[in-house]
C-alpha positions as CSV (number, residue, x, y, z in Angstrom):
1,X,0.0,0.0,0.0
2,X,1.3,3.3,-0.7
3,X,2.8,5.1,2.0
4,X,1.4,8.9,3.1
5,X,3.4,10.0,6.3
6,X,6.1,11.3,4.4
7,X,4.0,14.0,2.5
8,X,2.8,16.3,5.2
9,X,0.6,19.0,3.4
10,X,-3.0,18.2,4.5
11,X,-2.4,14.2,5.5
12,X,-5.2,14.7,7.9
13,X,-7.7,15.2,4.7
14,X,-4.8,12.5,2.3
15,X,-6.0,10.0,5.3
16,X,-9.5,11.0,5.2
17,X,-9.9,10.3,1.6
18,X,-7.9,7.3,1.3
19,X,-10.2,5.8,4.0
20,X,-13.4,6.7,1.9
21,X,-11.6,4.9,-1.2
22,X,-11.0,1.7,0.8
23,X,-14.8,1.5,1.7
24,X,-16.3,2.4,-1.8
25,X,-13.3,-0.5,-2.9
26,X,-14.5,-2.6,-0.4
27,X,-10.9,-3.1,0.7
28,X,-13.0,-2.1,4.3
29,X,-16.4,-3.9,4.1
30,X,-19.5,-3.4,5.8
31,X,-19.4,-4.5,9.3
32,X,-16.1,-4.6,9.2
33,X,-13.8,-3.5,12.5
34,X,-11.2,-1.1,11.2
35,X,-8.1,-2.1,12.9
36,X,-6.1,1.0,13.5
37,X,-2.9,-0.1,14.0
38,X,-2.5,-1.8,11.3
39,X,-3.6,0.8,8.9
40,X,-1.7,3.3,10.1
41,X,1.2,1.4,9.9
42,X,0.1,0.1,5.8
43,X,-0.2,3.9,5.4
44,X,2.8,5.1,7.1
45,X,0.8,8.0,9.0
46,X,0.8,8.0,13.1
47,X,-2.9,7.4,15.1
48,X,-3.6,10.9,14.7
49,X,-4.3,11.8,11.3
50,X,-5.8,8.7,11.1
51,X,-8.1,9.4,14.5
52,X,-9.3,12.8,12.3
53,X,-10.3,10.9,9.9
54,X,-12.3,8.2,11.6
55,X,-13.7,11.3,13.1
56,X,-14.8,12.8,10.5
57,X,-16.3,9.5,8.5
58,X,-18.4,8.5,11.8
59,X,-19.9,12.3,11.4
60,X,-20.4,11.4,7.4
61,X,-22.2,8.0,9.1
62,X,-19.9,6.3,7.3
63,X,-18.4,4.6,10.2
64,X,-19.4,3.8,13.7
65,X,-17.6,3.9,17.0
66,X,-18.6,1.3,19.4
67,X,-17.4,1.8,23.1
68,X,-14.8,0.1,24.4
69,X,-14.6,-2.1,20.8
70,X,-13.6,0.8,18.0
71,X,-14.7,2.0,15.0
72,X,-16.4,-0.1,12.2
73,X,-17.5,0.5,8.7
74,X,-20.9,1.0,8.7
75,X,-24.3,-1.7,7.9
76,X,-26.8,0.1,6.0
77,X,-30.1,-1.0,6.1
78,X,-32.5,-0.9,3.3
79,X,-34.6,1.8,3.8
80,X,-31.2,3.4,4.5
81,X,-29.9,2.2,0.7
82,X,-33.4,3.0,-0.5
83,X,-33.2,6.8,0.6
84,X,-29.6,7.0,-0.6
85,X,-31.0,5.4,-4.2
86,X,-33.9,8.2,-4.5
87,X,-31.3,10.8,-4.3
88,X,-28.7,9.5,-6.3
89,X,-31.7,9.4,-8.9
90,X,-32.1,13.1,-9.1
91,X,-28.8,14.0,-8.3
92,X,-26.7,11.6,-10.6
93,X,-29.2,12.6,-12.9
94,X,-28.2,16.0,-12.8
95,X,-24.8,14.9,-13.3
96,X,-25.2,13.1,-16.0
97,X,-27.1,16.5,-17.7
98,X,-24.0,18.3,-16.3
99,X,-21.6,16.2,-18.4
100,X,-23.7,15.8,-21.3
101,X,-23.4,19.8,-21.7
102,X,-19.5,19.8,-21.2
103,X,-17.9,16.4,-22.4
104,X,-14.6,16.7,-24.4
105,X,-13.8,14.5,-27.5
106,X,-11.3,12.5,-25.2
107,X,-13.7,12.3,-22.1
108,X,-16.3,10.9,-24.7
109,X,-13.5,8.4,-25.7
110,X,-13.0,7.5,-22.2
111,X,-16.3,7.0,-21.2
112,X,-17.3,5.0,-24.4
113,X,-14.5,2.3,-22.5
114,X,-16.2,1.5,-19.7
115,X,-18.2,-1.8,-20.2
116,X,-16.1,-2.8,-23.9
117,X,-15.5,-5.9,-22.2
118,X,-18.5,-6.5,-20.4
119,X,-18.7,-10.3,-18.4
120,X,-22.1,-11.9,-18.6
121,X,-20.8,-14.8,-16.8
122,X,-23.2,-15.6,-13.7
123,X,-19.6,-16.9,-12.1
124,X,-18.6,-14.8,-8.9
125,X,-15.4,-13.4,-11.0
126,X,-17.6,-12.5,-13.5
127,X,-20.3,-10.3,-11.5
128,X,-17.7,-9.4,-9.2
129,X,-15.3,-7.6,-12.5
130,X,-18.8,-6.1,-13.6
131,X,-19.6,-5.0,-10.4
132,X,-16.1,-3.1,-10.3
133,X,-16.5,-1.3,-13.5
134,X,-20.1,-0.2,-12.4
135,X,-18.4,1.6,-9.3
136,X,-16.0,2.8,-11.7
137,X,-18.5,4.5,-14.2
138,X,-20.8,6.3,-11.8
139,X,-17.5,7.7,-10.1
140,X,-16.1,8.8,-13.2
141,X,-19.8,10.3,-14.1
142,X,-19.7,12.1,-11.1
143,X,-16.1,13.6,-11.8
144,X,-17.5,14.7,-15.3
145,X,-20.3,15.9,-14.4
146,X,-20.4,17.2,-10.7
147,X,-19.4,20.7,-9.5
148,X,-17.8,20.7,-5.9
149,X,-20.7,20.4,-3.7
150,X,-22.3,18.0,-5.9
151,X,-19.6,15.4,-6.0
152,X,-19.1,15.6,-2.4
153,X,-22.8,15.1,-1.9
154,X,-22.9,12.3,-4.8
155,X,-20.0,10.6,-3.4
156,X,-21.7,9.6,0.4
157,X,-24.7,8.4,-1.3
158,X,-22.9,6.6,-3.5
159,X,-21.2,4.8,-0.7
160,X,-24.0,4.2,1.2
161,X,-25.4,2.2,-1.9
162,X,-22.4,-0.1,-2.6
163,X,-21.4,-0.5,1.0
164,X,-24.6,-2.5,1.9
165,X,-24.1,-6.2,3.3
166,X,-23.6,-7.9,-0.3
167,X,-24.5,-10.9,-1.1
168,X,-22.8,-13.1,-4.2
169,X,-24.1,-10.3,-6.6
170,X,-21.5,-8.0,-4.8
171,X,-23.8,-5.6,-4.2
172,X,-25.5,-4.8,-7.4
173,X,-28.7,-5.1,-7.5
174,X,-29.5,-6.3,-10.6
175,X,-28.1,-8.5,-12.7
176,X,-25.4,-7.1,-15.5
177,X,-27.8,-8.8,-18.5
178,X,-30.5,-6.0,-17.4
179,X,-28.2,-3.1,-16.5
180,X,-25.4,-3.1,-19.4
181,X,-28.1,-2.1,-21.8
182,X,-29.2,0.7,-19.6
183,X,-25.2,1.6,-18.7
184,X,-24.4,1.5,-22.5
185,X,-27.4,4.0,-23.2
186,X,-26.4,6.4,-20.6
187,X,-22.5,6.8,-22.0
188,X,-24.0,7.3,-25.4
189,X,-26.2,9.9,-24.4
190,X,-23.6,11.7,-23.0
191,X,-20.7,11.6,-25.1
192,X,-22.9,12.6,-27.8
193,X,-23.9,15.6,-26.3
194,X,-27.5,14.9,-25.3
195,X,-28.4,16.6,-21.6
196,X,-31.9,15.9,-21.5
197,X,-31.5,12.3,-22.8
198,X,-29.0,11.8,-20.5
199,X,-30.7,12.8,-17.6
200,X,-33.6,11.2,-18.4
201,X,-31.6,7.3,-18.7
202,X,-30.0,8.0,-15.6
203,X,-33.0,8.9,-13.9
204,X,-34.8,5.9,-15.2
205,X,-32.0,3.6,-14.7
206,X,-31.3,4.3,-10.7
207,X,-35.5,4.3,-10.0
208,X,-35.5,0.6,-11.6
209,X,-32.8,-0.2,-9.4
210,X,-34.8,1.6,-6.5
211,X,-38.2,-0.4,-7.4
212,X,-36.2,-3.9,-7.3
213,X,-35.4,-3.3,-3.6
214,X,-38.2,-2.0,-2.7
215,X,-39.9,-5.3,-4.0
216,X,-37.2,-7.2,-2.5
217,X,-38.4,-5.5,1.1
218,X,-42.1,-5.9,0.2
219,X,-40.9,-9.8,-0.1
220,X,-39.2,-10.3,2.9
221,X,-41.9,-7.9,5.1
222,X,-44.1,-10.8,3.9
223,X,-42.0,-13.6,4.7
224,X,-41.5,-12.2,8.3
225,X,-39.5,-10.2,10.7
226,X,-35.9,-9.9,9.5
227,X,-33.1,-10.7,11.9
228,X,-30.6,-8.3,12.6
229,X,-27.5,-8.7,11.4
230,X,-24.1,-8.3,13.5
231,X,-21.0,-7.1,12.2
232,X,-17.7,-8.7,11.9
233,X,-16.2,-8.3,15.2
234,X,-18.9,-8.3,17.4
235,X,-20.1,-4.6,16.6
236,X,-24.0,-5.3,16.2
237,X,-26.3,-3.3,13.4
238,X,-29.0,-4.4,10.9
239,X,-28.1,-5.5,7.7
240,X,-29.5,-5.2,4.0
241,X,-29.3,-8.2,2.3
242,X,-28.7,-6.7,-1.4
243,X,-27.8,-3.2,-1.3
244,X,-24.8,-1.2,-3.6
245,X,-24.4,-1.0,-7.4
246,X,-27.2,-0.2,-10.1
């Protein structure tokens, strides 16, 4: 892992955001105990910077602190994921508008190479590559297409809805034969320069992904009380059972 202690301007923030990458990475999953000695010594920083940071993630609800255990990376249940999913549908829809309006020739290039080599597969490597290049689109949407407040916004909801408890689909929510159609629209749009299209697939793509969970809930409400989940390490919290990608 790369090393941060020797570069001093703002490691408190360098720490912060290296954190946040690990989660969205799932390098840190949900439930997770975050084990601070031995990240700070992987990242070459003392307890402190990496204290601020945890600090500053529990305020983002991104972690939790648990007396007398630590700090773990936070379960999301899924009205949680379902909240985050109706936001990201406006917001990333805006975005996607956003970018549309102000793509280059070589971010068009760029964006029209996400999904070239697209896995069908229903193997675990298969959904698990797609489900990495998903995370990799909508971030690289959001960095086209997001002013600052936006992308800061955009980037906690969009951690919220990949860092759910996943299951074998890791974490999408549905499957890659119904979503690369939907992905491959939405680049087109915008690297051709169409805002209102583009808003309008990106809209429609995150509320389909929004209706699947909320029939998945509707399923298990009728098959009975859920039981809560407890995180790795003893620090207890509710779990979603499918909750991340689109």
């Amino acid at each position: 892992m790369k090393k941060l202690g020797a570069r001093h301007e703002n490691l408190d923030f360098k720490v912060y955001g290296k954190l946040k990458s690990m989660i969205v990475d799932r390098r840190l999953e949900p439930g997770d105990k975050i084990l601070q000695e031995k990240l700070a010594r992987e990242l070459g920083v003392s307890r402190t910077p990496l204290m601020c940071a945890l600090k500053k993630l529990e305020q983002e609800k991104l972690v939790r602190a648990v007396p007398r255990r630590g700090f773990y990376v936070r379960l999301f249940t899924r009205e949680e994921v379902l909240e985050a999913f109706e936001l990201r549908e406006v917001l990333e829809g805006l975005a996607a508008r956003r970018a549309a309006e102000s793509i280059s020739p070589a971010e068009a290039e760029t964006l029209r190479g996400f999904f070239r080599d697209a896995d069908f597969s229903d193997g675990a490597e298969g959904i698990r590559r797609y489900a990495d290049e998903d995370r990799r689109f909508h971030r690289y949407l959001i960095e086209l297409g997001g002013f600052g407040l936006l992308r800061d916004i955009l980037e906690n909801y969009n951690i919220i809805t990949v860092s759910g408890c996943a299951d074998d689909m890791e974490g999408l929510v549905r499957h890659p034969r119904e979503t690369l159609p939907e992905h491959e629209a939405l680049i087109e749009a915008i690297a051709s320069g169409r805002p209102e299209q583009a808003e309008k697939v990106a809209r429609r793509h995150f509320h389909r992904s929004r209706q699947q969970l909320l029939r998945d809930l509707k399923r298990e409400r009728r098959a009975g009380p859920r039981r809560s989940g407890t995180a790795r390490g003893g620090a207890p919290g509710p779990a979603a059972k499918r909750a991340g990608g689109s």
